[in-house]
Each structure stands twice: as C-alpha cells, then as structure tokens.
C-alpha positions as CSV (number, residue, x, y, z in Angstrom):
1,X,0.0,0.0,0.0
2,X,1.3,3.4,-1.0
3,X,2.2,5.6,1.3
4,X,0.9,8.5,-1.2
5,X,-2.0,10.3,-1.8
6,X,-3.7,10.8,-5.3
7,X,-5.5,13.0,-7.1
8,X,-9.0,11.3,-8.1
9,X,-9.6,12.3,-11.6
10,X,-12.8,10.5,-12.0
11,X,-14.3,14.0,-10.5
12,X,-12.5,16.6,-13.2
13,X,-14.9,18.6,-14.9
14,X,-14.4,18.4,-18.8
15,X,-15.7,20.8,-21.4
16,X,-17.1,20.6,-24.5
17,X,-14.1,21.3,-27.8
18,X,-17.0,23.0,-29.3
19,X,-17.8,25.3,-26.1
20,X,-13.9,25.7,-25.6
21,X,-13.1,28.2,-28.2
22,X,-9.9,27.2,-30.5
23,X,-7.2,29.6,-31.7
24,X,-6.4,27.6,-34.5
25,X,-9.1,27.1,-37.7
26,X,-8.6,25.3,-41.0
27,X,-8.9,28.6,-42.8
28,X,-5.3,29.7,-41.5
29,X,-3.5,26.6,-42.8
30,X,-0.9,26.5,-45.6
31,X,-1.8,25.7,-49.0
32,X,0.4,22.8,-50.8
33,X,2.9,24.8,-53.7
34,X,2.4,23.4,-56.9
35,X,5.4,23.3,-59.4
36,X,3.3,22.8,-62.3
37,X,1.8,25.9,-62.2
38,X,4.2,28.2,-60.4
39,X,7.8,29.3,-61.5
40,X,9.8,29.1,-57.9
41,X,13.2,27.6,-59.6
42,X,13.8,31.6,-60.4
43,X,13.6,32.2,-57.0
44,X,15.7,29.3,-55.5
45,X,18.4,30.3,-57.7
46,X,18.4,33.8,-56.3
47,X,19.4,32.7,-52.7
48,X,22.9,33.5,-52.0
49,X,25.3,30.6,-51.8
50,X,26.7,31.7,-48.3
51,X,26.0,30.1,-45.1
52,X,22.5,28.7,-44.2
53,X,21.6,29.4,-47.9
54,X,24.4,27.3,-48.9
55,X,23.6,24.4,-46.2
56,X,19.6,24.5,-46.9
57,X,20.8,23.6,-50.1
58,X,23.0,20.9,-49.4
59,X,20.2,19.9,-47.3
60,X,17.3,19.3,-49.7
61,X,20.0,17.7,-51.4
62,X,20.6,15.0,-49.3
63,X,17.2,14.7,-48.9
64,X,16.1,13.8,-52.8
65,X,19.4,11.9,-52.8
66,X,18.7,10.0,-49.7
67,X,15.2,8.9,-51.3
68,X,16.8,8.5,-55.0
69,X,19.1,5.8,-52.8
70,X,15.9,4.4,-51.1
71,X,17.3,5.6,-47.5
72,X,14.9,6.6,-45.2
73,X,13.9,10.3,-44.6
74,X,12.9,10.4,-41.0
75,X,10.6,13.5,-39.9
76,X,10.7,14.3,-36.0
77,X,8.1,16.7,-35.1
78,X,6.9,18.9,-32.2
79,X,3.3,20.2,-31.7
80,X,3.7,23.6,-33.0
81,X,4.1,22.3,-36.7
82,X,0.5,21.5,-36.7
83,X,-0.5,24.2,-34.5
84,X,1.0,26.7,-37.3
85,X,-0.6,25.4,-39.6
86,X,1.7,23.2,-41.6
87,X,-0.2,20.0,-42.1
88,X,-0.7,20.3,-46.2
89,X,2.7,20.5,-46.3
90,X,4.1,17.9,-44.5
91,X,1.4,15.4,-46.0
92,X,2.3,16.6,-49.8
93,X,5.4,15.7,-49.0
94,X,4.5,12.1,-47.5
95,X,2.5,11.2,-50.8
96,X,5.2,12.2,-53.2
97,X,7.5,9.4,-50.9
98,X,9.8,11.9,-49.8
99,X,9.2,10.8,-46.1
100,X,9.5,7.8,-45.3
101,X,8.4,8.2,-41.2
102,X,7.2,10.6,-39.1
103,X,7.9,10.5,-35.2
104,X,6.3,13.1,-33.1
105,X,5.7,14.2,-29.3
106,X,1.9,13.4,-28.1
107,X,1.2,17.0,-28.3
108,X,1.7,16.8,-31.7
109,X,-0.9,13.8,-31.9
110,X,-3.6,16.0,-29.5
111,X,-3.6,19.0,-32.3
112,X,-3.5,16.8,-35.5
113,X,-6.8,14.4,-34.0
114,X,-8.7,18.0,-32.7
115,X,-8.0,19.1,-36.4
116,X,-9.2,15.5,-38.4
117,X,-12.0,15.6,-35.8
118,X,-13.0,19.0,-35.2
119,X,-11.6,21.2,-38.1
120,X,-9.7,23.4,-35.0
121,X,-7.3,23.3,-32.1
122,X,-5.2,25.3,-29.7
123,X,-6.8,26.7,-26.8
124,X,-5.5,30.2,-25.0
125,X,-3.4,28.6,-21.9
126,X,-3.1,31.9,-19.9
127,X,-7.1,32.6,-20.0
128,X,-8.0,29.0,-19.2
129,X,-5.2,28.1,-16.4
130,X,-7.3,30.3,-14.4
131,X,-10.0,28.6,-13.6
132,X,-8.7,24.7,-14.3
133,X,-10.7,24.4,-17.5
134,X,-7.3,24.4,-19.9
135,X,-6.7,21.0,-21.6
136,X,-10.4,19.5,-20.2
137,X,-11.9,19.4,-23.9
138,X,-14.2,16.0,-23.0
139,X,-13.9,14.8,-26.6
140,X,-10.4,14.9,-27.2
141,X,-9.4,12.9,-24.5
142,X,-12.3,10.2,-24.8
143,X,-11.3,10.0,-28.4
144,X,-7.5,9.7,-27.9
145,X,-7.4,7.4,-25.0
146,X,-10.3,5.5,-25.9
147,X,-8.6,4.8,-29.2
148,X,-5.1,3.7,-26.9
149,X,-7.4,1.5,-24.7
150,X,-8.4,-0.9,-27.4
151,X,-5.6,-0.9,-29.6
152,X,-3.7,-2.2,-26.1
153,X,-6.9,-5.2,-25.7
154,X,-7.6,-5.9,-29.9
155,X,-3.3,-6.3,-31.2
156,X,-0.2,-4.8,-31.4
157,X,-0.5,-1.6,-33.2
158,X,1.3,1.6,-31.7
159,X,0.1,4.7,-30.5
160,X,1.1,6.6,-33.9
161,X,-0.5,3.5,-36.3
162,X,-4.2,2.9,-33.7
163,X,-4.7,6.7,-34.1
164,X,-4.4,6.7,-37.8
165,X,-6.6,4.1,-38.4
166,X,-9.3,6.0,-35.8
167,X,-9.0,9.1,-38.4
168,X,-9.4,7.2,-41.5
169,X,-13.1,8.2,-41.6
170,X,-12.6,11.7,-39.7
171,X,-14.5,14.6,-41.1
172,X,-11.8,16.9,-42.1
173,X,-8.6,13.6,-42.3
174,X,-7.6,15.0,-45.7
175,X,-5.3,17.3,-42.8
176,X,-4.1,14.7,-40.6
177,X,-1.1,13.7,-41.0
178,X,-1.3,10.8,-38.6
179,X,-3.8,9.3,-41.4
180,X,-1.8,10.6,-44.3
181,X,0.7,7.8,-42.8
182,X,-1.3,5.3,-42.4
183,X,-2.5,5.5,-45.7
184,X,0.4,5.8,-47.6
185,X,2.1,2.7,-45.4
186,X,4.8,5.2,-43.6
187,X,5.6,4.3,-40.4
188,X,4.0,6.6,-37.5
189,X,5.4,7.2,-33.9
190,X,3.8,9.2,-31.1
191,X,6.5,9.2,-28.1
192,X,4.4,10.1,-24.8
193,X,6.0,12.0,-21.8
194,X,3.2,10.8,-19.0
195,X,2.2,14.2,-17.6
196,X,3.2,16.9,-20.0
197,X,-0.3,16.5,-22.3
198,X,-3.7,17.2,-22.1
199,X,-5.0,14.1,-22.0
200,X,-3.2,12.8,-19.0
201,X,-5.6,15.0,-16.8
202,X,-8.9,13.4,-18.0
203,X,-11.2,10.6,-16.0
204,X,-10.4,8.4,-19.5
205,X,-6.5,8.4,-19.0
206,X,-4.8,5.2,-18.5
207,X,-1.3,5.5,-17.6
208,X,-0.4,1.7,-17.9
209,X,-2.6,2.1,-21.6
210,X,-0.3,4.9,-22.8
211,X,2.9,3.4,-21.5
212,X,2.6,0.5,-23.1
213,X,1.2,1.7,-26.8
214,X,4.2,4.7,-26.4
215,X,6.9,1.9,-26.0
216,X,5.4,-0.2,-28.9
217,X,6.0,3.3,-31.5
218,X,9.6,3.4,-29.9
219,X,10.1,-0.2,-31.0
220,X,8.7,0.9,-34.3
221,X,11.0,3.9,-34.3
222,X,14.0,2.0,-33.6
223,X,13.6,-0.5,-36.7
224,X,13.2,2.4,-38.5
225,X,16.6,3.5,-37.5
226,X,18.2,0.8,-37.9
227,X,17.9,1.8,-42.0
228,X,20.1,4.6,-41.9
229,X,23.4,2.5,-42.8
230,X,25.1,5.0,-45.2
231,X,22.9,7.5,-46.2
232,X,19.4,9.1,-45.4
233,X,18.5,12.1,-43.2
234,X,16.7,13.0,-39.7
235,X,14.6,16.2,-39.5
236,X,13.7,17.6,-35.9
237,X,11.5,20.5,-36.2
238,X,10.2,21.9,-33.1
239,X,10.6,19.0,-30.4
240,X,13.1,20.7,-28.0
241,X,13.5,17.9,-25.4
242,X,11.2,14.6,-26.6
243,X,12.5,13.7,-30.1
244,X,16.1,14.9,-29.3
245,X,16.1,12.2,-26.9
246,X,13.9,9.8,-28.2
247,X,15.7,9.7,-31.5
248,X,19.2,9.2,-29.8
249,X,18.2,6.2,-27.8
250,X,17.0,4.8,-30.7
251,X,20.0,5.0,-32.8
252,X,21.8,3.3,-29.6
253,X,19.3,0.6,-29.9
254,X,20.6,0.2,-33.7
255,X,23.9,0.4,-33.5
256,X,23.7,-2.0,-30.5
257,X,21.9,-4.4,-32.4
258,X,25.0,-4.6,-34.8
259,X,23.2,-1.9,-37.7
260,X,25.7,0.3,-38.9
261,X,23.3,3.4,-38.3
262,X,25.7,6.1,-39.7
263,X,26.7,8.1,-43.0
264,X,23.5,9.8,-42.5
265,X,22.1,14.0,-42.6
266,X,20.5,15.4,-39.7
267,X,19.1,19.1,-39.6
268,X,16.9,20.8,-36.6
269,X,14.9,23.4,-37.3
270,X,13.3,25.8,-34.3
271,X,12.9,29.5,-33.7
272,X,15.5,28.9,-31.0
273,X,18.4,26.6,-30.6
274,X,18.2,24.4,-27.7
275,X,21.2,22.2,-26.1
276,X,19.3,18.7,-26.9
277,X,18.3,18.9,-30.8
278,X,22.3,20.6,-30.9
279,X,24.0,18.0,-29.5
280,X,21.6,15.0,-29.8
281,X,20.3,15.2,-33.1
282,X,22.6,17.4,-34.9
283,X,26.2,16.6,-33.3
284,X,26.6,13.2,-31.2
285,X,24.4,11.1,-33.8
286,X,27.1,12.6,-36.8
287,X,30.1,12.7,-35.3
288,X,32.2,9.9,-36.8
289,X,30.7,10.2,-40.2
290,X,27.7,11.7,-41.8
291,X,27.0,15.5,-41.9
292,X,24.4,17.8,-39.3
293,X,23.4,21.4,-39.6
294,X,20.9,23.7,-37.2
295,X,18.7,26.3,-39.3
296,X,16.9,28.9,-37.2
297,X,13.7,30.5,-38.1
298,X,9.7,30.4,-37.7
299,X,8.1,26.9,-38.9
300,X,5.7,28.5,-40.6
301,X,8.3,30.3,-43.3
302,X,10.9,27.5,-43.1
303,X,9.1,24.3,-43.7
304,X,6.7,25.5,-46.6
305,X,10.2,26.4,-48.4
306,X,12.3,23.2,-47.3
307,X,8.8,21.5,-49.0
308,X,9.0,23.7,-51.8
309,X,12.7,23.9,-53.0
310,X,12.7,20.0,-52.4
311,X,9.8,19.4,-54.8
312,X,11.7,21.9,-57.3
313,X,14.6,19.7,-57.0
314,X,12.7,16.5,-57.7
C-alpha cells in the first residue's frame, strides 16, 4: 500500500471542444505549392550561396538523394508544426515518398486528431489556467485514450498507427497527418511523456494504456533507425527535449543491435536553438561520419520552403 495520496480524476470537470473556443481554424493553414503551375526555380536560384543558404541547399539535397538511394527520410516533429498550420505541407510531401516516417511528441498527436476531428485546435493557456478548465476538452481525451485503450486489448499496433486508423473516416482527415501515414504505409510514432499533455488530466487516461502503446512506437521507431546505414537524413523540427532524446536512444538501440546506423544527414529546425536537438540530433548522432546542420527561423516560413525547393529539385 502506497504511502501517497492521489489525485481522483474521476471527478475533473471536462468541457465541450465546441464550447472551448480554439485559436487555431482550418482557414489559416498552408496551401500545398504546386510546381506545375508556379515558377519558384527563379527564386531558389536567387538565394545566396553563403552560409544557411548554402547548407539549406546541401540539405534538400541529401534529402532527394537519400530517397533516390531508397534511404529513409525520418521527420521528427513537435506540436507547434500542426499548430502553425503546416499539415498540407508535411502530408504533400508524405504522398510524393519523400518521407518515409514521421515521429512526433503526443502534443503533436492532440492537435493533428482536434484538427481531423473537429476542423480546430489550440486553446489560450493563460485565459484557461485560471480557472482549471485548460486541456479538459471532453472529446479529445475520450477520443485519444479510448482509441489507446483498445488498440492495447484488440493487437499490437502503436500509438502513432491505432490513431491513424481511428481518423481514416474523420471529417476533415484529408489534414491529418497521422492518417496521411497510415495511408500511404509510412511508419508513424507518437512518443508520450506521461504528464506533460492534455490528455493525461482526464477521467479516460490510463497510464499503464499509454505506457505500453508509447513503448510499442519506440520499437517501431527503432527499426526504423536501424535503415540509416550510409545515407538518409533525420529532420527535428520543433521538439526541444522529446524527439532529441527519443531519437538518440534509438539509434543506440541500432547500433547495439550490430546496424551500422551512420553516414547519414540530420538538420533541426526551431525558432531557438536548444542544447538537446544541438547535441543529440545534430552533433553526437554525426560525429564519426555523416554531416548535421541547425537552421533557425519560424516553422511557418521555413518548412513550406524546405517542402518547396525540395519538390523543385525533384
């Protein structure tokens, strides 16, 4: 018997998403560049050759090389790529086979289901800390943890792989890219911090649930690592502390299992550069071979052109 007390969260009061009031809409979301119809070599050719110009380069690069080569193209991504927006563009990119996984935080997972579901997400944390209600939208954790609750009972799908299969018939999955994955056969990973989401507060959270279907996607994530033996490339963009670390025990797991996980591109991108995507994504995992490079700026500029000067280079 414990000597701890614990919070009972079968009396938490949730709210309905559609009462909550969402800073996010579809409306604001990025449209998908089309080569066909727009001229944008002109303008890739105008971007000095110095410095991050010259590395964003070598960069997309690596990347249609890496997929030329059929080497994996791993995308590691933080919450804030959906929550600007970026959706289209990342799931463009999945259908035209230029990524081959996707990895993310469960943040990430929280705004891409609100958006299949509900065609919205991201509430405003300071107004609704005040009074307890922030991160109680009823629907998003019944959905999400209900979903995790019989994936753990029915098989052995992950976290990542049960949720895209539960969106395959959500009103507005054309913009999930948990879906987008599971359509096009690309391994999906959701990598859960118990405690830092949403859904962790809710009467429908299962801690035991959510370890186990987390650990099953790091399995997955792992085997997926394993394919980077002398060439592909590792994107982090916007997961400070989660993928960082996820993504190097992973590659420990590889090269312990006797895969020569090395040769290979890495690249963070954030607003900020934080010690863990430096040294744990861009330095340790390329240090005796392969090539990493840190390129600052907003998501929501930096992505849609990484997309767009990669499908110019295709």
């Amino acid at each position: 018997m414990s000597q701890f007390k614990k919070a009972d969260l079968s009396k938490v009061k949730t709210v309905s998403i559609k009462k909550r009031g969402s800073r996010v809409k579809l409306s604001a979301f990025a449209k998908v560049y089309n080569p066909k119809k727009e001229a944008f070599s002109s303008f890739v050719r105008s971007l000095p050759r110095i410095l991050i110009a010259g590395d964003l380069r070598k960069l997309v690069d690596d990347i249609v090389n890496s997929r030329k080569k059929n080497k994996p193209v791993i995308l590691m991504i933080g919450a804030h790529v959906i929550k600007v927006g970026l959706s289209p563009v990342v799931i463009d990119l999945i259908g035209r086979g230029m990524i081959t996984a996707v990895a993310m935080n469960s943040a990430a997972s929280i705004h891409d289901v609100e958006t299949a579901m509900w065609g919205e997400t991201s509430e405003d944390v300071a107004v609704k800390i005040e009074d307890g209600s922030f991160g109680m939208s009823r629907e998003t954790g019944e959905f999400i943890n209900g979903v995790l609750e019989r994936a753990r009972i029915e098989g052995d799908m992950g976290y990542g792989e049960a949720l895209g299969n539960a969106l395959l018939k959500a009103p507005k999955r054309k913009y999930s890219i948990l879906a987008a994955c599971v359509t096009h056969g690309v391994p999906v990973t959701v990598h859960a911090a118990i405690g830092t989401d949403t859904i962790h507060q809710q009467p429908s959270m299962s801690g035991a649930v959510t370890g186990e279907l987390s650990f099953r996607d790091f399995r997955v994530l792992c085997e997926v690592v394993k394919g980077l033996r002398g060439g592909g490339v590792v994107l982090n963009v916007g997961s400070a502390v989660i993928m960082p670390e996820v993504f190097l025990k992973s590659l420990t797991v590889a090269r312990n299992l006797g895969f020569d996980a090395r040769g290979f591109t890495t690249a963070n991108f954030d607003m900020l550069q934080h010690y863990r995507p430096r040294v744990n994504v861009v330095q340790r995992p390329t240090q005796k071979g392969g090539w990493g490079v840190q390129i600052t700026g907003h998501h929501e500029i930096m992505i849609p052109l990484l997309a767009a000067m990669i499908k110019q280079r295709m």
